[in-house]
Residue frames as a rotation matrix with the C-alpha (Angstrom) as fourth column:
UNK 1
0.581 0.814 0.000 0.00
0.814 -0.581 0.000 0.00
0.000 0.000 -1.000 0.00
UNK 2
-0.241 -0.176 0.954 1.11
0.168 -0.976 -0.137 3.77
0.956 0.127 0.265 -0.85
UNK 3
-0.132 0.030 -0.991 2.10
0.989 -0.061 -0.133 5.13
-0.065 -0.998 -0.022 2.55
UNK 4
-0.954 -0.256 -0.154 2.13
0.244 -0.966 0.089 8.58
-0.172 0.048 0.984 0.82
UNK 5
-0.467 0.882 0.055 -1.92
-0.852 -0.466 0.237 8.38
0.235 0.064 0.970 -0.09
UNK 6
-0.722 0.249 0.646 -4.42
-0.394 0.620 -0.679 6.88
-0.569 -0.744 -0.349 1.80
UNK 7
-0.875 0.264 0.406 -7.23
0.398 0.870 0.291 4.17
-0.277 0.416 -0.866 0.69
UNK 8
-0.516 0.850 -0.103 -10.47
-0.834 -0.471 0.288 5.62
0.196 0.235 0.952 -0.36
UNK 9
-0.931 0.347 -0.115 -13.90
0.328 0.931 0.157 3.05
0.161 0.109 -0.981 0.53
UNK 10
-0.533 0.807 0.252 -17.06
-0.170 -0.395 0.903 3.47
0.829 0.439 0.348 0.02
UNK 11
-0.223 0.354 0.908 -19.53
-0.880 -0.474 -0.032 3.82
0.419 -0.806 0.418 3.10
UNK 12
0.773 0.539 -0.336 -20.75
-0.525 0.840 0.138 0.21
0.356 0.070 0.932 2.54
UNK 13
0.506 -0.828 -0.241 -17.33
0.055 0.310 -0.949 -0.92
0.861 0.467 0.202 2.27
UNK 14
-0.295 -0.930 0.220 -16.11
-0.056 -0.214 -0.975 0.55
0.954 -0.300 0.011 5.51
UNK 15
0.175 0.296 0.939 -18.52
-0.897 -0.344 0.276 -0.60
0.405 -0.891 0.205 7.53
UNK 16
0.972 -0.229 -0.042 -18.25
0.232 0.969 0.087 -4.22
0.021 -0.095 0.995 6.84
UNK 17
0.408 -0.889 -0.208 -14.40
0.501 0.408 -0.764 -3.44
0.764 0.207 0.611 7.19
UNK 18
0.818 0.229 0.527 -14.20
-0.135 -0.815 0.564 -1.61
0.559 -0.532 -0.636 10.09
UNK 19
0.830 -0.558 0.007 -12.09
0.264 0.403 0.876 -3.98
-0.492 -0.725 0.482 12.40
UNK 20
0.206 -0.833 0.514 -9.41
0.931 0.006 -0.364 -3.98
0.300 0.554 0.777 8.88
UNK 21
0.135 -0.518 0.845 -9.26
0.375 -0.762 -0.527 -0.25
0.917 0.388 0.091 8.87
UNK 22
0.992 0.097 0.083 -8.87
-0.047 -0.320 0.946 0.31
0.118 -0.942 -0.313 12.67
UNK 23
0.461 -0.781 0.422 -5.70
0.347 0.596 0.724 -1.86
-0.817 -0.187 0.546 12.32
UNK 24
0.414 -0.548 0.727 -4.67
0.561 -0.476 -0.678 0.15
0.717 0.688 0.110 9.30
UNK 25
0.772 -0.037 0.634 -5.01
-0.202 -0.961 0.191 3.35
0.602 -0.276 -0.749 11.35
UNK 26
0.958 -0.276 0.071 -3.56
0.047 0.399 0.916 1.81
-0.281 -0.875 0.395 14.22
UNK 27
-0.059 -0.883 0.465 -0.10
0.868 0.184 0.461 0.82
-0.493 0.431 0.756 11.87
UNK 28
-0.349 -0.239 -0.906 -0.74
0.199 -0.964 0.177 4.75
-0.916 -0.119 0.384 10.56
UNK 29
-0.888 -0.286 0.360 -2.29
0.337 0.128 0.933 3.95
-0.313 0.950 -0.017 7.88
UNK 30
-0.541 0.759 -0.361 -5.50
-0.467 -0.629 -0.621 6.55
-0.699 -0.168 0.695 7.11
UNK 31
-0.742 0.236 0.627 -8.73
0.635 0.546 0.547 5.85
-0.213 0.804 -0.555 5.13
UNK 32
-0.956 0.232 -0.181 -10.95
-0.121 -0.871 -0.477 7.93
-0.268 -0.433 0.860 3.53
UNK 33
-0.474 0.702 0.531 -14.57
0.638 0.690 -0.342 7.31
-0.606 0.177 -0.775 3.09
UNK 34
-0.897 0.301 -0.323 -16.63
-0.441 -0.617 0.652 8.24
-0.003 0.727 0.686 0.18
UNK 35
-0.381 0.884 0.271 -20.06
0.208 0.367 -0.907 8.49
-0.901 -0.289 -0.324 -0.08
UNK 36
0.943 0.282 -0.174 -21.76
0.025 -0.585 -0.811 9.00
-0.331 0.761 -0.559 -3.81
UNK 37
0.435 -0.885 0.163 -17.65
0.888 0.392 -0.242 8.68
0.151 0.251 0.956 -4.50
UNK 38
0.195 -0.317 0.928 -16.77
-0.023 -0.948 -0.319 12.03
0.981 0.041 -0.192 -2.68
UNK 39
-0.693 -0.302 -0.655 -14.89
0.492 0.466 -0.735 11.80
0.527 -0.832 -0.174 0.78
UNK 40
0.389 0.876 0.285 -17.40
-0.204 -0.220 0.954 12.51
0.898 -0.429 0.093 3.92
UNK 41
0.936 -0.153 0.318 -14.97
-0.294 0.162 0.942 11.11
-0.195 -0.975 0.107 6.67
UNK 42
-0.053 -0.969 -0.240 -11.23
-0.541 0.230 -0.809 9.86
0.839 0.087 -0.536 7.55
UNK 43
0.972 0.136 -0.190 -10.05
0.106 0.469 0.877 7.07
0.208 -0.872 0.442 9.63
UNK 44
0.252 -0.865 0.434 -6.64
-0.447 -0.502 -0.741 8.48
0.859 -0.007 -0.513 10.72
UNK 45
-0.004 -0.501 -0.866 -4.61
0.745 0.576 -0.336 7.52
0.667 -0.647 0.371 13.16
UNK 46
0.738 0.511 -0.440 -5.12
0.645 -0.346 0.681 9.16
0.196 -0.787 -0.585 16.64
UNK 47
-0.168 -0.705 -0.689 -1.68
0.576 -0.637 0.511 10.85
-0.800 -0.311 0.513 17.35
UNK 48
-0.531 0.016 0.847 -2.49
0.689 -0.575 0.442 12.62
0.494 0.818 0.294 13.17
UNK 49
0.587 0.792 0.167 -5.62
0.456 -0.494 0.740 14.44
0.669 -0.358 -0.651 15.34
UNK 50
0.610 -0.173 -0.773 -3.78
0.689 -0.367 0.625 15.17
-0.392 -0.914 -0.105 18.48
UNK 51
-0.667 -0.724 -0.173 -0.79
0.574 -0.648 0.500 17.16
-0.474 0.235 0.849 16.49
UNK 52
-0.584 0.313 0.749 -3.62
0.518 -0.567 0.641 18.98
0.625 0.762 0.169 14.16
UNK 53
0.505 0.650 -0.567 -5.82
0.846 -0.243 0.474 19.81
0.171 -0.720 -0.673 17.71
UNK 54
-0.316 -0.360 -0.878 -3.12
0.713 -0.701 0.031 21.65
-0.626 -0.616 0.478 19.64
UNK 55
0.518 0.195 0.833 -3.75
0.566 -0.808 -0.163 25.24
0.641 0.556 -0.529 19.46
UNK 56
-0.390 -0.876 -0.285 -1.91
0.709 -0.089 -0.699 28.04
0.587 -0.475 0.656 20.56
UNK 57
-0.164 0.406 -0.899 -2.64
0.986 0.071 -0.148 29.85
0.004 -0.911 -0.412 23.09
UNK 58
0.075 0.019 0.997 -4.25
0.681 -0.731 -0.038 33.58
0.728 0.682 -0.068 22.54
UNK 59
0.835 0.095 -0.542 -2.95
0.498 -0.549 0.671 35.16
-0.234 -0.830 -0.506 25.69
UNK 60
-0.303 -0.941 0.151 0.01
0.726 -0.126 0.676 36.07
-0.617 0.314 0.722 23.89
UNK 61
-0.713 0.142 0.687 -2.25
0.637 -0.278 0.719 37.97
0.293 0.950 0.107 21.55
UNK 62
0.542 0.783 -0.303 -4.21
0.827 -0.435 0.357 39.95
0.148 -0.444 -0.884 23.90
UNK 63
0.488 -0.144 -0.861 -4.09
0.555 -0.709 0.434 43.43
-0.673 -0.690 -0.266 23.55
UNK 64
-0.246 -0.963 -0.106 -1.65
0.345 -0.190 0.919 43.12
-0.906 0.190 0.379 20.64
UNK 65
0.405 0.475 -0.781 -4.25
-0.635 -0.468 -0.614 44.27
-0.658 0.745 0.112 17.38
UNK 66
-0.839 -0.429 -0.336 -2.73
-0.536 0.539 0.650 41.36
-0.098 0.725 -0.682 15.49
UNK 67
-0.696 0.656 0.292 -5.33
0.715 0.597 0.364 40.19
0.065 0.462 -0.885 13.32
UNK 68
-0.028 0.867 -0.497 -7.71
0.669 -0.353 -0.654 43.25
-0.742 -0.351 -0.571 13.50
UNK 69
0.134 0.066 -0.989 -6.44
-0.597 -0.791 -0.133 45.47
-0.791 0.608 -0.066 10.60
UNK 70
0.973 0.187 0.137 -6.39
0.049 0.411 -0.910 42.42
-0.226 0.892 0.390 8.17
UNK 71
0.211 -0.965 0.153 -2.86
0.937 0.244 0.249 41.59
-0.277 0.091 0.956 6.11
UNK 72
-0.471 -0.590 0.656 -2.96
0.810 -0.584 0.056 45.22
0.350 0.558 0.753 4.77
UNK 73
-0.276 0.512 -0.814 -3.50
0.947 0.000 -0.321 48.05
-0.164 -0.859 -0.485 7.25
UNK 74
-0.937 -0.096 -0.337 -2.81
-0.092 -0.861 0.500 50.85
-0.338 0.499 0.798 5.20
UNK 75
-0.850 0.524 -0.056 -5.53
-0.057 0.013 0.998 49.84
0.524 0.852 0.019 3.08
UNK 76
-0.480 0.597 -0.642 -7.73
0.815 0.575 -0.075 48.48
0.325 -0.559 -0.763 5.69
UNK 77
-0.496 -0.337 -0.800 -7.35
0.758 -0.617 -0.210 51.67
-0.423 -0.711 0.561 7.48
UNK 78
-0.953 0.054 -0.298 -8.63
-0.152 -0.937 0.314 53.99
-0.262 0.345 0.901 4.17
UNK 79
-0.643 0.705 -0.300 -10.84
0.533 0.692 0.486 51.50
0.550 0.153 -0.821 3.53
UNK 80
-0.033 0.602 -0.797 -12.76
0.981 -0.132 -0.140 52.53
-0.190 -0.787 -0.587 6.97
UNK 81
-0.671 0.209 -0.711 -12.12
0.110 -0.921 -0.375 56.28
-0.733 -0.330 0.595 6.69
UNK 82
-0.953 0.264 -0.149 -14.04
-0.215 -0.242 0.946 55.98
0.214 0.934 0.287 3.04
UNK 83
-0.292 0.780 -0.553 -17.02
0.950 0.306 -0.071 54.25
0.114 -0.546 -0.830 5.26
UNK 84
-0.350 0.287 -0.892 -17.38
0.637 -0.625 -0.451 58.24
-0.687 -0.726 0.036 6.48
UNK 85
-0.848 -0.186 -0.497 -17.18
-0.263 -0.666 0.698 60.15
-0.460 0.723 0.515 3.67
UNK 86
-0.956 0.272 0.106 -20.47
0.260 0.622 0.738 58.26
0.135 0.734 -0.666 2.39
């Protein structure tokens, strides 16, 4: 099996295989389900979730206006005074 792209099964498919693709995941090995032949779900190994969960903490970002003027503040900024002028 391609460790670099995961299996693809169909909804039917992955229930009657459920126990197989635990024991994929388990050995890291993801699946994705498709319903209608468009994914709808992932069996992934647990540690893949736990590293995409973490989040960082926004106490570092209190106070600091990062993220409020958008990637361009200049613009952002003329943007709003033009809001008055109207």
């Amino acid at each position: 099996m391609d460790m670099a792209r995961p299996q693809r099964k169909g909804v039917q498919d992955a229930r009657n295989e459920l126990p197989a693709l635990l024991a994929e995941a388990a050995k890291g090995r993801p699946t994705i389900i498709t319903r209608h032949g468009r994914a709808i779900a992932a069996v992934v190994p647990v540690d893949t979730i736990r590293h995409r969960a973490r989040q960082m903490p926004l106490t570092p970002l209190a106070r600091s206006g990062k993220g409020l003027w958008g990637r361009n503040s200049a613009e952002t900024i003329r943007r709003l005074r033009g809001e008055w002028d109207r």
